[in-house]
Z-matrix of the N, CA and C atoms (Angstrom, degrees):
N
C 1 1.462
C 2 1.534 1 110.74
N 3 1.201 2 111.96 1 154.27
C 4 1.663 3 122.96 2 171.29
C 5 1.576 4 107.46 3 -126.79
N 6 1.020 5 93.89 4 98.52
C 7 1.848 6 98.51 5 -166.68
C 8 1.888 7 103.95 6 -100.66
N 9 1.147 8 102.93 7 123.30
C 10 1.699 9 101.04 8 170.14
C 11 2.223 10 101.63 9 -98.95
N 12 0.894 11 89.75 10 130.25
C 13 1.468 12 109.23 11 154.61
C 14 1.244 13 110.15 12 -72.29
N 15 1.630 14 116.59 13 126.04
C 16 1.610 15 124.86 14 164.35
C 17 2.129 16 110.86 15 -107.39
N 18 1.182 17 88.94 16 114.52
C 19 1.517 18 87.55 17 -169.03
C 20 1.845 19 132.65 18 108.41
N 21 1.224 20 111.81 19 86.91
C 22 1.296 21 133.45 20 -131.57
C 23 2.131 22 86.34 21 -85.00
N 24 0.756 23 134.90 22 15.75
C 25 1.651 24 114.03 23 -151.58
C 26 1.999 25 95.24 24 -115.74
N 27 1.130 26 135.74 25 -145.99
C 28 1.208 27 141.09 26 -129.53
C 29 2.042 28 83.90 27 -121.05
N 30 1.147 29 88.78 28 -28.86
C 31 1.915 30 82.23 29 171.00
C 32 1.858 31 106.55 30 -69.31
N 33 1.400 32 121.58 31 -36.09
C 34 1.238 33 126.60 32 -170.66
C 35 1.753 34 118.52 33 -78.60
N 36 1.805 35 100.32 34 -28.72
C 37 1.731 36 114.87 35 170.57
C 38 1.901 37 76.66 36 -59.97
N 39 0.999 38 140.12 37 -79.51
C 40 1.533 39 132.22 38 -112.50
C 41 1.492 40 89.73 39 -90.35
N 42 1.182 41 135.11 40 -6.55
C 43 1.672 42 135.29 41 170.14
C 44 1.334 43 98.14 42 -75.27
N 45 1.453 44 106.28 43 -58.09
C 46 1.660 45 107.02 44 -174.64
C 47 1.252 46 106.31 45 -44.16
N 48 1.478 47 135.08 46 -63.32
C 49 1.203 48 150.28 47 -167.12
C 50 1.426 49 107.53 48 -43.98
N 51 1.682 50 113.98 49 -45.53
C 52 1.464 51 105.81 50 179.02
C 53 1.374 52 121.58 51 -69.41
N 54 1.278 53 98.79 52 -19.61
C 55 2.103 54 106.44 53 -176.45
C 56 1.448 55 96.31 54 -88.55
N 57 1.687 56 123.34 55 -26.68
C 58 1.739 57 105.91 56 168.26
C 59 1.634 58 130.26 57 -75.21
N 60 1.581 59 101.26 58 -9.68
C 61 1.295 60 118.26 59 -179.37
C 62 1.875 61 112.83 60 -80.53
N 63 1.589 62 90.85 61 -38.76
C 64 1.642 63 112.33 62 175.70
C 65 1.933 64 118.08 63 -73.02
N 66 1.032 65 94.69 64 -5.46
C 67 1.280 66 118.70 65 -171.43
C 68 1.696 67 117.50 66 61.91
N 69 1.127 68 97.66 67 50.55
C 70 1.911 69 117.34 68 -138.61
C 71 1.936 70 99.25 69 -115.78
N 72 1.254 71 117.93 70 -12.96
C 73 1.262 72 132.81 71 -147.93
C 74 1.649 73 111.31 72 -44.12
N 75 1.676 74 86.37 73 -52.21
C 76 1.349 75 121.91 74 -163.44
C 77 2.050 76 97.33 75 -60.28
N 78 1.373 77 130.15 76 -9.25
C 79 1.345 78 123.70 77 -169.89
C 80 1.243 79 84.25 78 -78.25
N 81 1.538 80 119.95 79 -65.87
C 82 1.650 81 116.24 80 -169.24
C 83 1.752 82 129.51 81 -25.55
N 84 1.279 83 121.50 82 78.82
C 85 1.255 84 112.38 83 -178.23
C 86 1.652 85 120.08 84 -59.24
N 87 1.278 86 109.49 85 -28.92
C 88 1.722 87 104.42 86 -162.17
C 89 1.686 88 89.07 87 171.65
N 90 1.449 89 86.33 88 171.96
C 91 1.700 90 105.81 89 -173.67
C 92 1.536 91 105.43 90 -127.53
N 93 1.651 92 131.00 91 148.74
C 94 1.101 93 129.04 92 -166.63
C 95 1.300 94 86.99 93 -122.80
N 96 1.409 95 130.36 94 162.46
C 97 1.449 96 113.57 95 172.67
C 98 1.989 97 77.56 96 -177.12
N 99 1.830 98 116.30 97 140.56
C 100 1.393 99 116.51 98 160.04
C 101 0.792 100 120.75 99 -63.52
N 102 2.007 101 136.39 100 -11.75
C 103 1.494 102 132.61 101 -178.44
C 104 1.871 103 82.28 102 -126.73
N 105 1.685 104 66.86 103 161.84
C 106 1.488 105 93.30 104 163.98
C 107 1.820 106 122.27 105 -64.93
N 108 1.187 107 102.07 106 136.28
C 109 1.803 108 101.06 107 -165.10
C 110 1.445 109 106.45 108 -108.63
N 111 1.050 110 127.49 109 150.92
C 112 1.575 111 129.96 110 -176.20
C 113 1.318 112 111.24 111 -86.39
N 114 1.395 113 91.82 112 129.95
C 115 1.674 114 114.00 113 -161.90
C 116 1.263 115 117.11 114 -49.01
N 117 1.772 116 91.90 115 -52.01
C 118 1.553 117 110.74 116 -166.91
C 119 1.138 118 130.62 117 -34.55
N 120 1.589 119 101.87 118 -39.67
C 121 1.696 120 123.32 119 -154.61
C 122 1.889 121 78.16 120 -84.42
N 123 0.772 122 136.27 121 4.57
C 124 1.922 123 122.26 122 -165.17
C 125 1.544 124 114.42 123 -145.08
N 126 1.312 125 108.73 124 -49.20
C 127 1.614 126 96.93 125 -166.62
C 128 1.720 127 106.47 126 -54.09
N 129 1.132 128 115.26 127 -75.35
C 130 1.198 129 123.31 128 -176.66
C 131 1.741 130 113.41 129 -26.06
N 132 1.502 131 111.49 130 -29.03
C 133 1.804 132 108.83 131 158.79
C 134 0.945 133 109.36 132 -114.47
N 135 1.464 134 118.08 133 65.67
C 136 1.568 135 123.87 134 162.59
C 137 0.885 136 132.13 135 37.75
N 138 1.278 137 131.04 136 12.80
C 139 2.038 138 134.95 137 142.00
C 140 1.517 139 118.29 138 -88.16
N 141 1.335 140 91.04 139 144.85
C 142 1.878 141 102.20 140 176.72
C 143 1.419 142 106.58 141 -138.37
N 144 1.398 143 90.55 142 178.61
C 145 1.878 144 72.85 143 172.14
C 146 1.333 145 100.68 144 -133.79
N 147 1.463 146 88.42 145 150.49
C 148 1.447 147 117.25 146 -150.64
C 149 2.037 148 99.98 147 -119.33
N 150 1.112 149 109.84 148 42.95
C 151 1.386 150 125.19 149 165.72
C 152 1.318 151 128.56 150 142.95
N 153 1.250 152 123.48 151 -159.69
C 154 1.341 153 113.06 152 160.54
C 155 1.624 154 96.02 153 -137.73
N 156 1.871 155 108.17 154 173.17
C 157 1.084 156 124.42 155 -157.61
C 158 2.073 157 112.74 156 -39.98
N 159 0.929 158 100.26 157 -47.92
C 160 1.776 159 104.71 158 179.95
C 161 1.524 160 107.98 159 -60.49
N 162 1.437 161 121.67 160 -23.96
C 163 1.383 162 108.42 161 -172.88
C 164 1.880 163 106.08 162 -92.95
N 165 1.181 164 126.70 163 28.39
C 166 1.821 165 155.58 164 -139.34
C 167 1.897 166 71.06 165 -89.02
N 168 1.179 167 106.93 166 -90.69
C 169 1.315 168 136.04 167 -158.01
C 170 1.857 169 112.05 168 -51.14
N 171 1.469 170 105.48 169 -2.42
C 172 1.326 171 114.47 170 171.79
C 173 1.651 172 133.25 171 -110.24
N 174 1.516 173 90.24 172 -14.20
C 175 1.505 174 117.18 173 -170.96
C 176 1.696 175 94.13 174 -93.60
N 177 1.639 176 110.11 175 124.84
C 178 1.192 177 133.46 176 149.54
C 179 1.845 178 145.13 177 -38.40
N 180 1.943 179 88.77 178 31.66
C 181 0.887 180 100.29 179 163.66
C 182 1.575 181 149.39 180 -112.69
N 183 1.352 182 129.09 181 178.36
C 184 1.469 183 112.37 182 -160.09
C 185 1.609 184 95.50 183 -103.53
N 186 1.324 185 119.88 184 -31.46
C 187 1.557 186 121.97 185 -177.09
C 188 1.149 187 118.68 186 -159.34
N 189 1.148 188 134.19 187 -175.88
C 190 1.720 189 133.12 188 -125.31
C 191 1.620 190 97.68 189 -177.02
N 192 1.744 191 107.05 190 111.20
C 193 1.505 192 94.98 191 161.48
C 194 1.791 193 97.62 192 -113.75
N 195 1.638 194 108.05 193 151.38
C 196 1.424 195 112.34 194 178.40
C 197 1.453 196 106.84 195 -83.76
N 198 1.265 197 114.19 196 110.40
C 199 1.535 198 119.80 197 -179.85
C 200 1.269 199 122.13 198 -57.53
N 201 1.320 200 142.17 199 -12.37
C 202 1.206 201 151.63 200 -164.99
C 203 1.214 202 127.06 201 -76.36
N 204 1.342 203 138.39 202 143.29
C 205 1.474 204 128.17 203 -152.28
C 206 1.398 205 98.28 204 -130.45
N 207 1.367 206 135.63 205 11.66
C 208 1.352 207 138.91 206 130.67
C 209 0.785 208 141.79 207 -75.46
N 210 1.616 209 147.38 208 114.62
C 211 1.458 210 145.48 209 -179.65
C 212 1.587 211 119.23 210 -39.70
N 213 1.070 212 119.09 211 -59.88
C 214 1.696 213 129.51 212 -169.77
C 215 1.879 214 95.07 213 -76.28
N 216 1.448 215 128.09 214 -36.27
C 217 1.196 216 95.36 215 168.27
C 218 1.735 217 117.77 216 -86.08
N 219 0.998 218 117.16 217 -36.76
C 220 1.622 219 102.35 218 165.03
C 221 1.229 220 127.20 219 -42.18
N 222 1.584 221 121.91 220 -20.57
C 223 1.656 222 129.17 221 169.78
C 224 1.217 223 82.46 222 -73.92
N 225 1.439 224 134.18 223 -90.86
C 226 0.981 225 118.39 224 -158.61
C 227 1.750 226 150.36 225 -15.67
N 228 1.399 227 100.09 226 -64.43
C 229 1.571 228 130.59 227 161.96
C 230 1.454 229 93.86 228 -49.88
N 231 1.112 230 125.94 229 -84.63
C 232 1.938 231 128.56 230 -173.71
C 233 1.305 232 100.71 231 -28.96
N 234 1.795 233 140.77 232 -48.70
C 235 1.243 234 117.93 233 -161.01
C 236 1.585 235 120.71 234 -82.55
N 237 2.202 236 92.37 235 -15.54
C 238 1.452 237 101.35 236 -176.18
C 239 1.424 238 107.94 237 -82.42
N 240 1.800 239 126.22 238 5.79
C 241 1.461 240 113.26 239 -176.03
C 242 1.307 241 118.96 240 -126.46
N 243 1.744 242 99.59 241 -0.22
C 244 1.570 243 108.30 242 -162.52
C 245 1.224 244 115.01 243 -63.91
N 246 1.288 245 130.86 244 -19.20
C 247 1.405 246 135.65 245 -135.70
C 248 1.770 247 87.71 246 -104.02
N 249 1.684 248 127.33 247 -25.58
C 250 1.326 249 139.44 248 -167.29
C 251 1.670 250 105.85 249 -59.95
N 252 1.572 251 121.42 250 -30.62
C 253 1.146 252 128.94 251 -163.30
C 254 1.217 253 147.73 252 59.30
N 255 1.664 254 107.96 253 27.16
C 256 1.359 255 147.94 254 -175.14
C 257 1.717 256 107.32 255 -73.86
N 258 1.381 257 117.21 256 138.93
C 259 1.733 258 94.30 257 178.33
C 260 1.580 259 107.86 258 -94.75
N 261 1.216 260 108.44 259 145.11
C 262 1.833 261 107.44 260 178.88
C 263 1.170 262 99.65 261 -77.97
N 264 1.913 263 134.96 262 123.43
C 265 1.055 264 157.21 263 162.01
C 266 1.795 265 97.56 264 -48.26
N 267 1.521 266 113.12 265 153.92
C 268 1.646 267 129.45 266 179.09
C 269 1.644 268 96.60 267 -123.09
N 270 1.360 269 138.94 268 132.93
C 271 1.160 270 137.56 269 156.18
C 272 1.602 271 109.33 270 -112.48
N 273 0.953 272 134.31 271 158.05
C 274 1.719 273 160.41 272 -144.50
C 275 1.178 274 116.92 273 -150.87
N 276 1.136 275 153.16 274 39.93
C 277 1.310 276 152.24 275 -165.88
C 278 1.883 277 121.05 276 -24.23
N 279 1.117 278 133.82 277 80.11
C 280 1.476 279 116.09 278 -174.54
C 281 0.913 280 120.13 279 -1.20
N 282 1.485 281 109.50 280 -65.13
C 283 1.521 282 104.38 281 -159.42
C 284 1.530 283 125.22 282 -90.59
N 285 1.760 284 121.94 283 14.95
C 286 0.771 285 117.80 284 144.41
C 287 1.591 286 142.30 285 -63.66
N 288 1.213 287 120.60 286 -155.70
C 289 2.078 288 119.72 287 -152.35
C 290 1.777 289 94.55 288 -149.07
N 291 1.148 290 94.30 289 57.20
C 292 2.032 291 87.29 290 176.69
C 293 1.713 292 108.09 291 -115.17
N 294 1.302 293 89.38 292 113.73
C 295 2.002 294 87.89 293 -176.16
C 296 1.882 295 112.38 294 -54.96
N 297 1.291 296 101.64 295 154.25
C 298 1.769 297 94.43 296 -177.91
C 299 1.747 298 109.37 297 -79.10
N 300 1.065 299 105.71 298 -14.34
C 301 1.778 300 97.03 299 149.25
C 302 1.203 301 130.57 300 -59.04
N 303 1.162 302 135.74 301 -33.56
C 304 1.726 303 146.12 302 177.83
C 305 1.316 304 91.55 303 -45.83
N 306 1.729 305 144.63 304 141.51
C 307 1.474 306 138.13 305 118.67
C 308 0.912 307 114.20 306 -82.27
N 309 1.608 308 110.42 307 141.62
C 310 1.528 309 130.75 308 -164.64
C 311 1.564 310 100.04 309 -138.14
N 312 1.536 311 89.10 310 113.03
C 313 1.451 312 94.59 311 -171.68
C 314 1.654 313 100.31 312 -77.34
N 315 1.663 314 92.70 313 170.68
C 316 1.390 315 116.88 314 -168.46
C 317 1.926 316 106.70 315 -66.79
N 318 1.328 317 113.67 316 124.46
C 319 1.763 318 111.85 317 168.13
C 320 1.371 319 96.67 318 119.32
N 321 1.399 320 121.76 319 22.89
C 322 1.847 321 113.31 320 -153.86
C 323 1.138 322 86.23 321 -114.53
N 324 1.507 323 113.66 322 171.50
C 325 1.237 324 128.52 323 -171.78
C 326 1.764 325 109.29 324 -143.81
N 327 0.958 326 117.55 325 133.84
C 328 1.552 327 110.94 326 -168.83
C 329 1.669 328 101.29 327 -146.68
N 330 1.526 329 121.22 328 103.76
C 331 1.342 330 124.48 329 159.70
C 332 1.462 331 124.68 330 -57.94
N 333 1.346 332 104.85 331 167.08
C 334 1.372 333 122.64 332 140.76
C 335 1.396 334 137.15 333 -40.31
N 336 1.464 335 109.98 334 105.80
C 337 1.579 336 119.83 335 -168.49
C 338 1.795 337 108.57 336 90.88
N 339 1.279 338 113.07 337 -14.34
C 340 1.673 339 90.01 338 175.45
C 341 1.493 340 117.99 339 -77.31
N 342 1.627 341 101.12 340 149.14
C 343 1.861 342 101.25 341 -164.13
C 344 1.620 343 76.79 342 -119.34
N 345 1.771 344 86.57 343 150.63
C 346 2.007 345 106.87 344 161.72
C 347 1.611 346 100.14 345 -124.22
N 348 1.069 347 103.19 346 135.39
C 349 1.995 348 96.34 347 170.86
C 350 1.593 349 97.01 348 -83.04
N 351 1.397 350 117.19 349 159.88
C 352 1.322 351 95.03 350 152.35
C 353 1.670 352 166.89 351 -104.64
N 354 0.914 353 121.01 352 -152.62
C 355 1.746 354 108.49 353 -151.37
C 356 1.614 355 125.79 354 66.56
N 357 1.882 356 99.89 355 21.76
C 358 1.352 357 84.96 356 157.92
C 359 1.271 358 122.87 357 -92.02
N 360 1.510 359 123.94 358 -150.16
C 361 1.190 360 143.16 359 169.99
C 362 1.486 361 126.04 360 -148.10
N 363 1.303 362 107.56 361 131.57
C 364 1.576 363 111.68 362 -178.79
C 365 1.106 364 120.70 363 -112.82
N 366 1.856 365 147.54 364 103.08
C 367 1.128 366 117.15 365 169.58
C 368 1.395 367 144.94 366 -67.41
N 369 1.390 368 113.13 367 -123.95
C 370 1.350 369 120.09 368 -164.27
C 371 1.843 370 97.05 369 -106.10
N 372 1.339 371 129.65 370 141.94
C 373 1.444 372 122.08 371 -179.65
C 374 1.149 373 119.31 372 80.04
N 375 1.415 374 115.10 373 -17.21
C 376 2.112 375 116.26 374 -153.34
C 377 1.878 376 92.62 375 -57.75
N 378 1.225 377 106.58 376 167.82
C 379 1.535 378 125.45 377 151.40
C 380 1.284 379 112.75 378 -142.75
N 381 1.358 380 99.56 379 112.20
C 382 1.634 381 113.65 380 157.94
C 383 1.542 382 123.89 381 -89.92
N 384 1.473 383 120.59 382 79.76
C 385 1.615 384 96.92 383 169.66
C 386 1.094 385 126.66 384 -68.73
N 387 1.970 386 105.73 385 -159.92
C 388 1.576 387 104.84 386 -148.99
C 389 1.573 388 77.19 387 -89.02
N 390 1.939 389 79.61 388 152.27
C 391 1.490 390 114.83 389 165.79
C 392 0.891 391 113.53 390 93.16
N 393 1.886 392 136.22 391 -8.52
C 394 1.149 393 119.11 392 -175.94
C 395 1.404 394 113.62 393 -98.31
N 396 1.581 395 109.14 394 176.58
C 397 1.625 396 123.51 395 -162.27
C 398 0.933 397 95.25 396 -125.68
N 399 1.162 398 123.83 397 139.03
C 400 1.657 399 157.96 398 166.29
C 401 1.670 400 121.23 399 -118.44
N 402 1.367 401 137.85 400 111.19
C 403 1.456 402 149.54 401 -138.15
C 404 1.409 403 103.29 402 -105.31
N 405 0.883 404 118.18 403 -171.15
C 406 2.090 405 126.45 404 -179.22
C 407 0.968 406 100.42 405 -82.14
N 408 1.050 407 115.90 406 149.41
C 409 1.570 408 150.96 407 -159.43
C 410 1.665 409 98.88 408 -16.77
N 411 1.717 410 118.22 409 77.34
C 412 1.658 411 136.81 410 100.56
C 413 1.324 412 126.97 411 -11.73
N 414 1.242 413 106.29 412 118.85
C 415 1.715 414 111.26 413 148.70
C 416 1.337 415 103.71 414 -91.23
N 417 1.168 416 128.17 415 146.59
C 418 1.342 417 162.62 416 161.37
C 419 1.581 418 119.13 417 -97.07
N 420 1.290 419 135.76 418 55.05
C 421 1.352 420 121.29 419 -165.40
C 422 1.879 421 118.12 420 -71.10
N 423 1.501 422 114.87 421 -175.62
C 424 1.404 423 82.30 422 -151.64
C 425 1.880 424 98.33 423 -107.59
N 426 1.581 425 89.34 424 156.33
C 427 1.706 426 103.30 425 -168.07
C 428 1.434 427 94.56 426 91.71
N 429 1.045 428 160.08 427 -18.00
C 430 1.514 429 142.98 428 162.70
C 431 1.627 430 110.67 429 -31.22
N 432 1.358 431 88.05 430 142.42
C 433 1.678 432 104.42 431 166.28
C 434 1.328 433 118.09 432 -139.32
N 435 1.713 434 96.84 433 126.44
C 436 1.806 435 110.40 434 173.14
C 437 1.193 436 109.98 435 -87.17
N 438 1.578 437 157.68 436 87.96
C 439 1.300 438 137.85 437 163.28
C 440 1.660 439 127.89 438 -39.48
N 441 1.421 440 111.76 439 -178.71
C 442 1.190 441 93.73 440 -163.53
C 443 1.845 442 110.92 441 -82.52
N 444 1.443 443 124.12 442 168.90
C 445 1.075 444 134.78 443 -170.34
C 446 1.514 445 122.03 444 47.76
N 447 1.604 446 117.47 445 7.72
C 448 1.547 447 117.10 446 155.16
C 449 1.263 448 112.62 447 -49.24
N 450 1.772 449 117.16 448 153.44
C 451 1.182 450 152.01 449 143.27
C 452 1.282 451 110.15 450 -103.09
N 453 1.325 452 98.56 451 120.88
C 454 1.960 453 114.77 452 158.46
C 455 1.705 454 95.66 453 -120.16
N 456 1.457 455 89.43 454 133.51
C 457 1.479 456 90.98 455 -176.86
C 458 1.905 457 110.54 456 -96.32
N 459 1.267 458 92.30 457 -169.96
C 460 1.457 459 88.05 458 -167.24
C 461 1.758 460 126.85 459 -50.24
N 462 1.685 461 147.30 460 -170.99
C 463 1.129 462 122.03 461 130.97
C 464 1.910 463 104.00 462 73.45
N 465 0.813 464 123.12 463 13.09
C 466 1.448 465 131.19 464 -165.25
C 467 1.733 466 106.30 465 -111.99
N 468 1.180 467 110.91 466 157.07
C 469 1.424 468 124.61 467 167.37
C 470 1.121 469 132.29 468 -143.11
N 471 1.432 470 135.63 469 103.95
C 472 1.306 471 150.21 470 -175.50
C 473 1.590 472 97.65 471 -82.79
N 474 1.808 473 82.30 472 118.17
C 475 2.172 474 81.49 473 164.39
C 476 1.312 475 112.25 474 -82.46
N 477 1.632 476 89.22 475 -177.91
C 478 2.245 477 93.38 476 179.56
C 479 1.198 478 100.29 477 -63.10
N 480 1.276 479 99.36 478 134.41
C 481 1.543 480 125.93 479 148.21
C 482 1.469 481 107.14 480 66.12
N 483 1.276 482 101.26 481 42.03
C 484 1.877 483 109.08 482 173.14
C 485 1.949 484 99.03 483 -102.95
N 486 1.382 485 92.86 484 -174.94
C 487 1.437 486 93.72 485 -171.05
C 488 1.161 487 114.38 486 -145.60
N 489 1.298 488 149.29 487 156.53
C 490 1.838 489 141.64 488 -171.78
C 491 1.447 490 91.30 489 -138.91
N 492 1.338 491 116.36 490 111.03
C 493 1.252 492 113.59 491 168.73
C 494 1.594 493 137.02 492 -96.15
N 495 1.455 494 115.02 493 155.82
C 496 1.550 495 114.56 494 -149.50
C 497 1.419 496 117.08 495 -14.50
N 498 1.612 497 135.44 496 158.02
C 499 1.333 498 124.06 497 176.90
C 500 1.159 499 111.37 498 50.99
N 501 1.166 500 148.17 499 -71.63
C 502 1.203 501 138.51 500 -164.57
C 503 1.517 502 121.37 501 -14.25
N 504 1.078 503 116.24 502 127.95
C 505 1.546 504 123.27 503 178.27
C 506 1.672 505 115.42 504 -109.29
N 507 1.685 506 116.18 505 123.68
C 508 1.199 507 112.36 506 167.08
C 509 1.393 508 122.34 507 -94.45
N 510 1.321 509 110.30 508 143.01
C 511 2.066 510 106.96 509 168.72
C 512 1.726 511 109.69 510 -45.96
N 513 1.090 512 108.73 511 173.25
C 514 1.699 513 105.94 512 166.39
C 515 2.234 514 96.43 513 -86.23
N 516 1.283 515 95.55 514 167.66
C 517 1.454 516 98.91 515 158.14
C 518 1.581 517 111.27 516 55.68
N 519 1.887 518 106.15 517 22.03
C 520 1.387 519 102.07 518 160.28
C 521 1.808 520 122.52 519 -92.82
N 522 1.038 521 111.14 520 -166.81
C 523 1.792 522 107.71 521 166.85
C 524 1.498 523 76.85 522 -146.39
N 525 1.829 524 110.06 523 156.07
C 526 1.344 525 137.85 524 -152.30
C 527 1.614 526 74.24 525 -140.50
N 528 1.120 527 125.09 526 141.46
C 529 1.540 528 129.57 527 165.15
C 530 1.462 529 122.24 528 -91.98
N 531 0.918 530 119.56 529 143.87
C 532 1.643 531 112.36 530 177.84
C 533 1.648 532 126.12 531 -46.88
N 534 1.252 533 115.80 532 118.95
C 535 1.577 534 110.27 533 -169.22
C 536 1.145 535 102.51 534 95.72
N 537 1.089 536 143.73 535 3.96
C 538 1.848 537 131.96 536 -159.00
C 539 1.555 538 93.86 537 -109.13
N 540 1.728 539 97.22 538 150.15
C 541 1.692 540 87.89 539 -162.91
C 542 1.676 541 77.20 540 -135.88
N 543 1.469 542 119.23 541 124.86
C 544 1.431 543 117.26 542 161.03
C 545 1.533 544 103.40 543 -95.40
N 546 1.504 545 91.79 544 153.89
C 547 1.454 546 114.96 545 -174.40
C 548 1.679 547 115.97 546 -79.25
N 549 1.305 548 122.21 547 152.71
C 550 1.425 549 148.10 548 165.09
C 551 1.567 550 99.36 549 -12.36
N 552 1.306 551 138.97 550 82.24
C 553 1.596 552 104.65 551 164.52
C 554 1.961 553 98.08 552 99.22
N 555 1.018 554 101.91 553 1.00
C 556 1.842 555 104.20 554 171.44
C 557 1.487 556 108.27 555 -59.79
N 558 1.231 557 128.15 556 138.23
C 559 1.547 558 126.79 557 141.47
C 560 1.952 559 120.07 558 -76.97
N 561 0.849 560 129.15 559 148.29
C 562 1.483 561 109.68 560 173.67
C 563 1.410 562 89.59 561 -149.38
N 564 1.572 563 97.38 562 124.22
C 565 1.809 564 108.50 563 179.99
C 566 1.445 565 87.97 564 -110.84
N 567 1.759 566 131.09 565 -8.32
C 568 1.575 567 88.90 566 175.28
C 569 1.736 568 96.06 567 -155.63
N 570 1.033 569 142.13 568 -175.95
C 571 0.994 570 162.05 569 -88.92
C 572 1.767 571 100.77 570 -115.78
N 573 1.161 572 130.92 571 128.31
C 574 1.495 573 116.88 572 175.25
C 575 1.627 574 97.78 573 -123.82
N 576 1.468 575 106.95 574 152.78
C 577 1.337 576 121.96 575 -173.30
C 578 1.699 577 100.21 576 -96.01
N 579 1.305 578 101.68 577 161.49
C 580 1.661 579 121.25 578 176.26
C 581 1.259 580 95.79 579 -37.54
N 582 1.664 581 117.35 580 150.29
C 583 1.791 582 130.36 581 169.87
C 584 1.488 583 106.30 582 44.69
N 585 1.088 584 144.71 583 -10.52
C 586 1.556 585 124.88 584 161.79
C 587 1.570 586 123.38 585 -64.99
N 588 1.364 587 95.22 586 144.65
C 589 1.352 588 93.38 587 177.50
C 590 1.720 589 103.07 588 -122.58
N 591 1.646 590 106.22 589 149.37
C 592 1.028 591 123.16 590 -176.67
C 593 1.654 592 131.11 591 -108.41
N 594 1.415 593 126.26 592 141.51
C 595 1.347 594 89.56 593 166.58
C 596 1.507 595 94.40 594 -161.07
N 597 1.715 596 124.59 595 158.26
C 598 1.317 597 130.54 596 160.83
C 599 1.747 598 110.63 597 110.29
N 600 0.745 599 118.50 598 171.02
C 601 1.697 600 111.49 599 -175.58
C 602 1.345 601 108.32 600 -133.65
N 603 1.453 602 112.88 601 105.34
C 604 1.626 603 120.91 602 16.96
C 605 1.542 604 122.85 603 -74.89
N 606 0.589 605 147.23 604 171.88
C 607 1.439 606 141.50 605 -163.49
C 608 1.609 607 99.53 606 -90.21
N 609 1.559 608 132.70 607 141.42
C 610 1.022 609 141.90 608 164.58
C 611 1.336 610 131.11 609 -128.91
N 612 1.040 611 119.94 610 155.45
C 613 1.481 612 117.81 611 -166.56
C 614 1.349 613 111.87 612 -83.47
N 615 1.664 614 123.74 613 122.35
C 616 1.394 615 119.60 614 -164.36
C 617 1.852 616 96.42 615 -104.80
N 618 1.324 617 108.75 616 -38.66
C 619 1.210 618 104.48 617 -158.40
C 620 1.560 619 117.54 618 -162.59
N 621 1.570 620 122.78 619 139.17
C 622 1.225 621 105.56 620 -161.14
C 623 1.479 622 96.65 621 -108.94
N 624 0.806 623 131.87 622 18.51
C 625 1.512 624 139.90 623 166.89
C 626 1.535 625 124.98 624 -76.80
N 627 1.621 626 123.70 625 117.68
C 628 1.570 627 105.32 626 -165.40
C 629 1.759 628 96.48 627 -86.37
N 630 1.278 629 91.90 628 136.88
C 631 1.949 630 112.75 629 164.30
C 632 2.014 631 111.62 630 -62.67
N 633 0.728 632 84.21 631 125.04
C 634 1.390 633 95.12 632 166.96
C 635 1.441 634 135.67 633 -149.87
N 636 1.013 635 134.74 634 138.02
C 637 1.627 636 125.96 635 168.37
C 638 1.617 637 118.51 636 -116.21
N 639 1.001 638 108.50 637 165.09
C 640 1.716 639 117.15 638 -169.44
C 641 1.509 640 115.93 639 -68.13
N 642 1.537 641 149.97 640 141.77
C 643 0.746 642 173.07 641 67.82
C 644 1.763 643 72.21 642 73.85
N 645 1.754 644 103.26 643 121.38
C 646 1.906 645 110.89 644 158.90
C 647 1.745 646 79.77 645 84.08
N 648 1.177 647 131.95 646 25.32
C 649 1.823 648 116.26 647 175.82
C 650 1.802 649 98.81 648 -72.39
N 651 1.159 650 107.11 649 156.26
C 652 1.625 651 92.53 650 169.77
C 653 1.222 652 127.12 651 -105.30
């Protein structure tokens, strides 16, 4: 594979990290990102970036993971590249805990330390970082993001492109709505609707507005 990274920031160090763990490093050709990306986190392991998002469709590559560690901008980016016909690369982290029953759709990203029991499901885009938990038979819809040290408990459903943020703990037998972003350290014993955001334990509704940051957020 010749995989370009889209999105230069601290979500893209921890992709790299899984292809240096995989002994995989060497696929990463370069990173595309609309701003300039900080070196630090890259030169020294031999990626740079070698454009920004419009120059995607010129670069000599076979596939593309979206570096981004937000749900609504990874939708985003995906709708501005789909049409290029590039395949979105899947990484697996070794040292994660995902049974070979789980499907894990194509574009996903899976750290170090995240557990799935099984009979879940993963879609297309998801990011699980390290440390988080995933319960019996989960939906995973696609572009979801677990931050690190979440619990989703068993029986649960994450809509597209919602988000559970760090710590945060879910009940079993909730649904997460599409776009819905729980907060840092939330409990949620019951049910959140599309674009709300939640936060505090019990979890409350702060705001119905979805959060987002730009393409390269860090």
């Amino acid at each position: 594979m010749r995989i370009v990274l889209i999105g230069g920031g601290g979500h893209a160090s921890d992709i790299l990290g899984a292809f240096e763990a995989l002994s995989r490093a060497e696929e990463i050709i370069g990173i595309v990102d609309d701003r300039e990306i900080d070196q630090y986190r890259f030169a020294h392991r031999g990626v740079r970036q070698i454009g920004d998002l419009s120059d995607l469709e010129h670069i000599d590559a076979s596939h593309y993971l979206i570096a981004l560690g937000f749900s609504v901008d990874r939708h985003s980016v995906y709708k501005r590249i789909a049409h290029l016909g590039r395949e979105p690369a899947t990484v697996v982290h070794p040292k994660s805990d995902i049974p070979r029953s789980v499907p894990i759709g194509q574009g996903t990203v899976i750290l170090s330390g995240a557990t799935t029991s099984p009979m879940a499901s993963i879609g297309e885009h998801v990011y699980l970082s390290h440390g988080c938990l995933v319960g019996h038979d989960c939906r995973i819809e696609a572009f979801s993001t677990i931050l690190p040290g979440a619990v989703v408990s068993g029986d649960t459903v994450l809509g597209e492109a919602c988000q559970i943020g760090s710590n945060a703990t879910v009940r079993e037998k909730i649904k997460i709505g599409p776009r819905a972003v729980v907060g840092a350290g939330a409990v949620v014993l019951k049910d959140v609707a599309a674009d709300q955001t939640v936060v505090g334990n019990p979890a409350r509704v702060l705001a119905t507005a979805r959060q987002s940051l730009p393409p390269g957020s860090r």
